[in-house]
C-alpha positions in Angstrom: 73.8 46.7 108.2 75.4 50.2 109.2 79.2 50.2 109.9 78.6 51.9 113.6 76.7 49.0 114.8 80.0 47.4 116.5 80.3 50.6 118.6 76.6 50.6 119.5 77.0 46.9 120.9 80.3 47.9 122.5 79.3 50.7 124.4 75.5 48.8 125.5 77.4 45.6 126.5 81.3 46.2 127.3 82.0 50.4 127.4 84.7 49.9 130.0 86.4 46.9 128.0 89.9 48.4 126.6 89.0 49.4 122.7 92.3 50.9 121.4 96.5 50.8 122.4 98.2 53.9 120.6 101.8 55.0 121.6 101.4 53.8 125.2 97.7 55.1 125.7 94.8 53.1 126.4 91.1 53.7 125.6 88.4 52.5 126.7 84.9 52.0 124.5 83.3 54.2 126.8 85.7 56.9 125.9 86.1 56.5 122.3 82.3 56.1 122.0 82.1 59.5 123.3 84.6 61.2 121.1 83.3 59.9 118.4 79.6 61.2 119.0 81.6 64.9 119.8 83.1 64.8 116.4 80.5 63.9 114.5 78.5 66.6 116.5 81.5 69.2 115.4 81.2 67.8 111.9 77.7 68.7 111.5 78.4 71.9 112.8 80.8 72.9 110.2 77.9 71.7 107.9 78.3 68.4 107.0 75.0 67.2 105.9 73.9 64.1 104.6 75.7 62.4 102.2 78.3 64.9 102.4 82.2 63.6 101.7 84.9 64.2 104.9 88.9 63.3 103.9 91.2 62.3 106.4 95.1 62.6 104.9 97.0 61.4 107.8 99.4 58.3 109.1 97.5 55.7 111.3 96.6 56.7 114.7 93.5 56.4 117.2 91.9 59.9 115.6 92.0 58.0 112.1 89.6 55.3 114.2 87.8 58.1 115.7 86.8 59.5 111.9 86.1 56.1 110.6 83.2 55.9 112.6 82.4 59.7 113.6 81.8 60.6 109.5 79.2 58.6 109.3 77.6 59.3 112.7 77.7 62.3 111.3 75.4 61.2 107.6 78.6 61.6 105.7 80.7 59.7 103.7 84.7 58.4 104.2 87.5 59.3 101.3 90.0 58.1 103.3 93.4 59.8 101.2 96.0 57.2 100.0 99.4 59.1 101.3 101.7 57.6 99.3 100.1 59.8 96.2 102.0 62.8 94.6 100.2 66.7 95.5 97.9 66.3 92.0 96.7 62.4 92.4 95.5 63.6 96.2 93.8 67.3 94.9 92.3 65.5 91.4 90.7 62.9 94.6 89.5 65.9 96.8 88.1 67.6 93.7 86.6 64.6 92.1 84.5 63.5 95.4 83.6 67.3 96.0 84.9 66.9 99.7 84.3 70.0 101.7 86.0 68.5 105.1 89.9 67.7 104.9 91.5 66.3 108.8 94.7 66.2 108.3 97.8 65.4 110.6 101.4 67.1 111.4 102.9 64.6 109.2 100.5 66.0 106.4 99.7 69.6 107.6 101.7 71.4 104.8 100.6 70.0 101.7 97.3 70.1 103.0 97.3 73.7 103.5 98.8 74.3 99.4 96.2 71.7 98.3 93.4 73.5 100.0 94.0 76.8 98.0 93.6 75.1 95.0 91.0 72.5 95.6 87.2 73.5 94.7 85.2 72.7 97.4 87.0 72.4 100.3 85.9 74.7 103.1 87.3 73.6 106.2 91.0 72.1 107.3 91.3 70.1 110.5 94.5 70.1 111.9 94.3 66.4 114.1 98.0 66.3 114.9 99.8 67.4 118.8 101.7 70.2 117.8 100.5 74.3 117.6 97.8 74.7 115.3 98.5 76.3 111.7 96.8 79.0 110.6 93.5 78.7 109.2 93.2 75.4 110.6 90.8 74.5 113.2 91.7 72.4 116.0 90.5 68.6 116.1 90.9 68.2 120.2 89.0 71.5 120.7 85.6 70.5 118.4 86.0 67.2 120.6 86.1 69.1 123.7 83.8 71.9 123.0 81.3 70.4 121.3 77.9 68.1 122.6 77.6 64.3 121.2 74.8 63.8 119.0 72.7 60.7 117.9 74.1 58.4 115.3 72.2 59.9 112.1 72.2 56.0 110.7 73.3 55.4 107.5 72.7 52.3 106.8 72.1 49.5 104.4 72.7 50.3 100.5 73.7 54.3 101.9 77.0 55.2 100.5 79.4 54.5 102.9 83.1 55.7 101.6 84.4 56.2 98.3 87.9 54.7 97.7 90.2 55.3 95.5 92.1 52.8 93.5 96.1 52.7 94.0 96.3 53.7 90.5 98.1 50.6 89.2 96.9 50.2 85.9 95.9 53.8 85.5 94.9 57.0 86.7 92.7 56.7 90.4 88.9 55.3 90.5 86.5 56.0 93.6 85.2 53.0 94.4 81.6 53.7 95.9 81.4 51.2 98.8 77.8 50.9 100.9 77.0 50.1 104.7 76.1 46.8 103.5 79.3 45.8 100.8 81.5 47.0 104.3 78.9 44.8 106.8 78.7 41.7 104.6 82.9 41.1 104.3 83.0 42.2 108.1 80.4 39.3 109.3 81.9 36.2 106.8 85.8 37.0 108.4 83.9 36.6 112.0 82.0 34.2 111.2 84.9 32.0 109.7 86.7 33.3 113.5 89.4 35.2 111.5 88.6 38.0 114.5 86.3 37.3 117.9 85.8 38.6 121.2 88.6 39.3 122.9 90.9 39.1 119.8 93.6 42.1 119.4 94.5 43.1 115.9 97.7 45.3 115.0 97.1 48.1 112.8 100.7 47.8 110.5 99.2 48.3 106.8 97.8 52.1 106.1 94.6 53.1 107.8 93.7 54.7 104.2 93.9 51.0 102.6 90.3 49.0 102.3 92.6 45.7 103.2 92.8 47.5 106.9 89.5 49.1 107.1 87.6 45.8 106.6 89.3 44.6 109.8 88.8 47.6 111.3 84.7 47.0 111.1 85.2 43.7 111.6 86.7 44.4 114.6 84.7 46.6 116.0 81.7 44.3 115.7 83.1 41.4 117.7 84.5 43.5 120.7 88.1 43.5 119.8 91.0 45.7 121.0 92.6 47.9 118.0 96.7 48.2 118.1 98.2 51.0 116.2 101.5 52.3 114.8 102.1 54.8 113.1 103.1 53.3 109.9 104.9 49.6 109.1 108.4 49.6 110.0 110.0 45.8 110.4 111.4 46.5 113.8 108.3 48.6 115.3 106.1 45.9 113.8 108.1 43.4 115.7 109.1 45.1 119.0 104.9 46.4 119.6 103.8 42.0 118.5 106.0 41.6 121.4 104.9 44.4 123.9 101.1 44.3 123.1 100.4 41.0 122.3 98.2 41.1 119.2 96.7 37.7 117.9 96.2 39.0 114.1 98.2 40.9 111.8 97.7 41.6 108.1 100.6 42.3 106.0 101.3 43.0 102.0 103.7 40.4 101.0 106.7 43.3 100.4 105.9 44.2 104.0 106.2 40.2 104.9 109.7 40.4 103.2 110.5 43.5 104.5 110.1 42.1 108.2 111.9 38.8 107.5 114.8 40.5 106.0 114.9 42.6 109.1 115.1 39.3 111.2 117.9 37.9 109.0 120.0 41.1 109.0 119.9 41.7 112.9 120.0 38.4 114.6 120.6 39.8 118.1 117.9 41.8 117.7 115.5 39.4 116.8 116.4 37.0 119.6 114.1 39.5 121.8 111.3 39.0 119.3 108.8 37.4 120.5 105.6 36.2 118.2 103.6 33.6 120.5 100.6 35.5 121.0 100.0 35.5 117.2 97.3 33.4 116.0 97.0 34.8 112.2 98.9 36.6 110.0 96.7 37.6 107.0 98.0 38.4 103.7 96.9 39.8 100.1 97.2 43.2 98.4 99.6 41.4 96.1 100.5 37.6 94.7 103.1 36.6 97.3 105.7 34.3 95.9 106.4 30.6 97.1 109.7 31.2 97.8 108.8 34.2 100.4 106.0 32.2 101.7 108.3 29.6 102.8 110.7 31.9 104.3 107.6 33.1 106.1 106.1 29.7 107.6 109.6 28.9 108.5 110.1 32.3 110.7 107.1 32.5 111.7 106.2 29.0 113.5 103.1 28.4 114.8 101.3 31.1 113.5 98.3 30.1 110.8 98.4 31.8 107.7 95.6 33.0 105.7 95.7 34.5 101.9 92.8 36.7 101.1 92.4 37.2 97.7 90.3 40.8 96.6 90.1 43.9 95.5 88.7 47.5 96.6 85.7 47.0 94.4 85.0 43.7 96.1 85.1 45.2 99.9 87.4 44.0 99.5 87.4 40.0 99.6 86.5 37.0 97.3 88.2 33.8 98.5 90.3 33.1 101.1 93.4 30.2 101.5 92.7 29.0 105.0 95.5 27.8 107.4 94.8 24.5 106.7 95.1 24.4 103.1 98.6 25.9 103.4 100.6 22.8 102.2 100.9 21.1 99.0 99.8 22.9 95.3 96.8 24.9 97.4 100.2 27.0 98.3 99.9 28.6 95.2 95.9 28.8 95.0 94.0 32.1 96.4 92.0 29.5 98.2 88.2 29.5 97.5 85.6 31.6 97.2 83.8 32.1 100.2 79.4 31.5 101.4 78.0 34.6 100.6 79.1 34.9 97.0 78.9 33.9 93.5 82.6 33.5 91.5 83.2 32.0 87.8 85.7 32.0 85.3 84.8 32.9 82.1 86.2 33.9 78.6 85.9 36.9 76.5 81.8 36.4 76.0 81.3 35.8 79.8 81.0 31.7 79.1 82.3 29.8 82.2 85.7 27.9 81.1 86.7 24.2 81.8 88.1 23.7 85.0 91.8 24.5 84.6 91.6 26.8 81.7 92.4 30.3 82.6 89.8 33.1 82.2 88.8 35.9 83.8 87.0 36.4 87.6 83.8 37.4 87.7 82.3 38.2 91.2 78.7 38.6 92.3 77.0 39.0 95.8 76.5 41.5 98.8 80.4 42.5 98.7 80.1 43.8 95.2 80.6 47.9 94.7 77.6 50.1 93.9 80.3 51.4 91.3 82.5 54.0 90.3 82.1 57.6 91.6 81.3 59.9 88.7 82.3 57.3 86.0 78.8 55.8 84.4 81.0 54.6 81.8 83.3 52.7 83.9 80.8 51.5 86.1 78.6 49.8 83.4 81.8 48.2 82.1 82.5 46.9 85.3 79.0 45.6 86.3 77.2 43.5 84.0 73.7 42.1 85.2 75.0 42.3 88.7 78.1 40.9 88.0 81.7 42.4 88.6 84.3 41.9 86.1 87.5 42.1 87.9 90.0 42.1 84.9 91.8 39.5 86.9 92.8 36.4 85.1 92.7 33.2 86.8 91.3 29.4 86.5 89.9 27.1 88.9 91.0 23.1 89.9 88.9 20.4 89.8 88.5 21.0 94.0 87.2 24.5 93.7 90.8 26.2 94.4 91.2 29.5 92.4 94.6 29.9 91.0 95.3 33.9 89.8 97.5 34.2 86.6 97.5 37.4 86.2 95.8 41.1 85.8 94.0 40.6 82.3 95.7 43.5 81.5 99.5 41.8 82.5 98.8 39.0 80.2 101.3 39.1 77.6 100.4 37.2 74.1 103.8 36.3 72.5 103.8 34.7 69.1 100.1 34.1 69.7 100.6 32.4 72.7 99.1 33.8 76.3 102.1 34.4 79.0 101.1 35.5 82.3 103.5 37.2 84.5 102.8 35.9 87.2 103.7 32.1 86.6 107.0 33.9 85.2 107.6 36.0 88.5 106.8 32.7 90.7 109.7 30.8 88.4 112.5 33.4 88.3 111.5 34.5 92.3 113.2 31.3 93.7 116.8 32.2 91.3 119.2 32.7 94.1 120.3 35.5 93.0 116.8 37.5 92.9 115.6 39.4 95.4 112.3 41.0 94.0 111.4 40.5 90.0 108.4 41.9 87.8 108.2 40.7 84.1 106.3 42.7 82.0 105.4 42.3 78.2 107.7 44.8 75.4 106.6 45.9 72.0 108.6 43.1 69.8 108.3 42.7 65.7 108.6 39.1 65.5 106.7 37.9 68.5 104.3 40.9 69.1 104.9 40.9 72.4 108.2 39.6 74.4 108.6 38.6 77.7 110.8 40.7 79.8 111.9 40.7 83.4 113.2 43.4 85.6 115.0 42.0 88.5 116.4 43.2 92.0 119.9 41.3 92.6 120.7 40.6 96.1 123.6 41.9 97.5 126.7 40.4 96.4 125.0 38.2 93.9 125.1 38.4 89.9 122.8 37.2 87.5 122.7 37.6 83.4 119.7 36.3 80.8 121.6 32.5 80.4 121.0 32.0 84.3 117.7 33.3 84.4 116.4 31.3 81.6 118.3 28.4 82.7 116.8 28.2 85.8 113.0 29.2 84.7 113.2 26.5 82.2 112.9 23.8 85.0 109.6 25.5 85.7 107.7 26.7 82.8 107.5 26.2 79.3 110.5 27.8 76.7 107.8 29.8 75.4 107.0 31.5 78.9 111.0 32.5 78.9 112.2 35.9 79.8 114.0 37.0 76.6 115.3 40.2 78.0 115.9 41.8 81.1 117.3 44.4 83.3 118.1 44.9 87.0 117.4 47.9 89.2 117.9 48.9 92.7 114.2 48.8 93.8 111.2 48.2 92.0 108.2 51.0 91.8 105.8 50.2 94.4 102.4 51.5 95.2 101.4 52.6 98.9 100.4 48.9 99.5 103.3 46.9 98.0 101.6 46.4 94.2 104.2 46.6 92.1 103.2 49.4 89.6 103.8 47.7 86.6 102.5 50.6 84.2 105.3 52.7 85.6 107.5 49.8 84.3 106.3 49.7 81.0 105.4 53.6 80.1 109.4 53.9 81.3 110.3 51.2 79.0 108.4 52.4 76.1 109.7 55.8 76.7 113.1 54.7 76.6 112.3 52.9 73.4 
């Protein structure tokens, strides 16, 4: 498997089918083949050899397509740059994978050019934006244009394909060492279940950086589909360009899902114009939606199917998916099942599978499994044990195969000896009337160890104290499972994805405390 194979079926069987919509421009296959075999020929020579690590910090557009596939043309490797990251999370990344290549964009051009004096290896800035080139930059459209295409130098199989970073919710960033094949094997299973097909379109709303939009990406690619792009998600740009261009999938974060529909709600006249018909799918993960959003979103959004996909960057990034079909009922809360192709259980502490219905944590193995973590041994073999991937997610299975997550090991919070996972908490005090977003994290308390403790976004207008909440979560769960604090805020820290950072929460909690 090699991640430029879709482009080298593309341009043999279909080069003048249209490949790519970006801000009113159309191209073909034929012409992005061929800018991609110029870059990677420019790539090479400024050096790039095999193996060799090329960034791209830049908000989504049709060069951010043109490097996914051009780097390795080229023999190197992606670190696509997560741009929601302060200046030292995006230099420690530059410096850690020892990239020598940085493309950067005008949205991006500035604290690229201070990061470059201080990073160590990088020897080259790319400028890929429409404006005058900076200085010491060199110019993206004139290596295109000046430079011969060259053979695909075919990188294939178990080669390191891109290292991706983590979001950095439980810690300090990862690069997550992802091969030709862990890409490949997630990119055939979505076609083959006919997630994406020939003649599919797919919109391009969650960053290009992300691994839950470059899996698509390939995916797409493979079949023969056309690629939509904005910019970056924005609820009315979303909506107006599924109107305009007609895409049949679109994968969202759950925030972004609420996001959109609280756009809808908040300009009706707008939204009479919206039109949604050509959607078949509307994929989404990244996070745990609730049940309360997810039935504002089937209501809204009528007709479309909805799938779940369940993951994470080390998985490339899929385990089990919740198909259309199995939205109704108590599978509305599931992740769905694990798909052919790989190997999930649910074990305990000493890796023994649990009972059906007891919660544990996920274990993964098959082709979608990392190679591990770049420059971290340590982590790695922690990680992967006789092939197997621990995710630190905690979750247990029905009796029907349905995987139901409870939490990040790490978010389980053990009150007076008993195990509380967040997210059954969130899921209960999400459908309050007065909440508009919630996270409930565990704080340090003498008596219990551990206490539950909620931190709530009010809705506009509304009001809410700790009676109400417990009141109303006590038709739900268990008293033990009870928020016995809480707080409110105006937002809630979010990564670049919609994860709520939940370390933030607690390092500012314990601070304060």
């Amino acid at each position: 498997m090699y991640i430029t194979l879709g482009l080298h079926n593309a341009l043999q069987h279909r080069p003048d089918l249209e490949a790519i919509r970006f801000m009113g421009r159309s191209t073909t296959y034929a012409q992005f083949g061929a800018r991609v075999a110029r870059l990677a020929g420019a790539l090479r020579a400024l050096g790039v050899k095999d193996g060799e690590r090329v960034a791209m910090y830049s908000l989504n557009s049709q060069r951010y397509l043109e490097y996914d596939l051009a780097v390795p043309w080229a023999g190197g490797v992606l670190v696509p740059v997560n741009i929601r990251w302060s200046a030292a999370e995006v230099l420690y990344s530059l410096d850690d994978s020892g990239c020598e290549i940085l493309i950067v964009d005008d949205a991006f051009k500035n604290q690229a050019a201070g990061m470059a004096k201080k990073a160590k290896t990088i020897r080259h800035l790319i400028y890929a934006g429409d404006g005058d080139t900076p200085e010491g930059m060199l110019n993206y459209e004139t290596l295109v244009a000046q430079t011969e295409p060259i053979e695909d130098a075919y990188r294939h199989g178990e080669d390191l394909a891109g290292i991706f970073y983590t979001g950095g919710t439980t810690g300090f960033p990862k690069g997550v060492m992802l091969s030709h094949n862990n890409l490949g094997a997630s990119a055939q299973v979505s076609i083959q279940l006919g997630i994406y097909g020939p003649g599919y379109t797919y919109l391009h709303a969650m960053p290009m950086f992300h691994l839950a939009d470059f899996a698509p990406t390939i995916a797409l690619f493979q079949c023969g589909g056309k690629h939509v792009i904005i910019p970056m998600f924005e609820p009315r740009l979303l909506l107006e360009t599924i109107t305009k261009e007609k895409p049949n999938v679109v994968l969202m974060a759950p925030t972004l899902i609420q996001m959109t529909l609280d756009w809808l709600a908040a300009n009706p006249e707008l939204g009479k114009a919206i039109d949604v018909s050509s959607m078949r799918y509307l994929i989404y993960g990244a996070s745990p939606i609730t049940q309360t959003l997810l039935d504002r979103a089937l209501t809204v959004f009528k007709g479309v199917k909805f799938i779940q996909g369940y993951g994470m960057t080390e998985l490339a990034p899929v385990a089990s998916l919740l198909y259309p079909e199995d939205h109704h009922g108590k599978q509305l809360r599931s992740a769905g099942r694990p798909f052919n192709g790989l190997q999930l259980r649910i074990v305990d502490a000493k890796g023994n599978d649990v009972p059906r219905g007891t919660s544990g944590e996920i274990i993964v193995r098959g082709p979608n499994v990392m190679l591990g973590y770049w420059n971290k041994p340590e982590e790695t073999a922690k990680a992967l044990r006789n092939g197997w991937m621990h995710t630190g997610d905690g979750a247990y299975m029905d009796d029907e195969g349905y995987l139901y997550i409870t939490d990040r090991i790490k978010d389980m919070i053990v009150s007076g000896g008993e195990n509380v996972y967040s997210g059954e908490v969130e899921n209960a005090l999400s459908s309050h009337p007065a909440v508009l977003q919630c996270a409930v994290i565990g704080i340090p308390s003498e008596q219990w160890g551990e206490s539950v403790h909620a931190v709530v976004v009010v809705k506009a207008g509304a009001s809410i104290d700790l009676a109400s909440i417990q009141a109303h979560c006590r038709e739900q769960i268990a008293g033990y499972k009870l928020p016995r604090s809480f707080e409110t805020r105006t937002a809630l820290p979010m990564s670049s994805v919609g994860k709520v950072l939940k370390v933030e929460l607690r390092n500012t909690y314990q601070v304060a405390a």
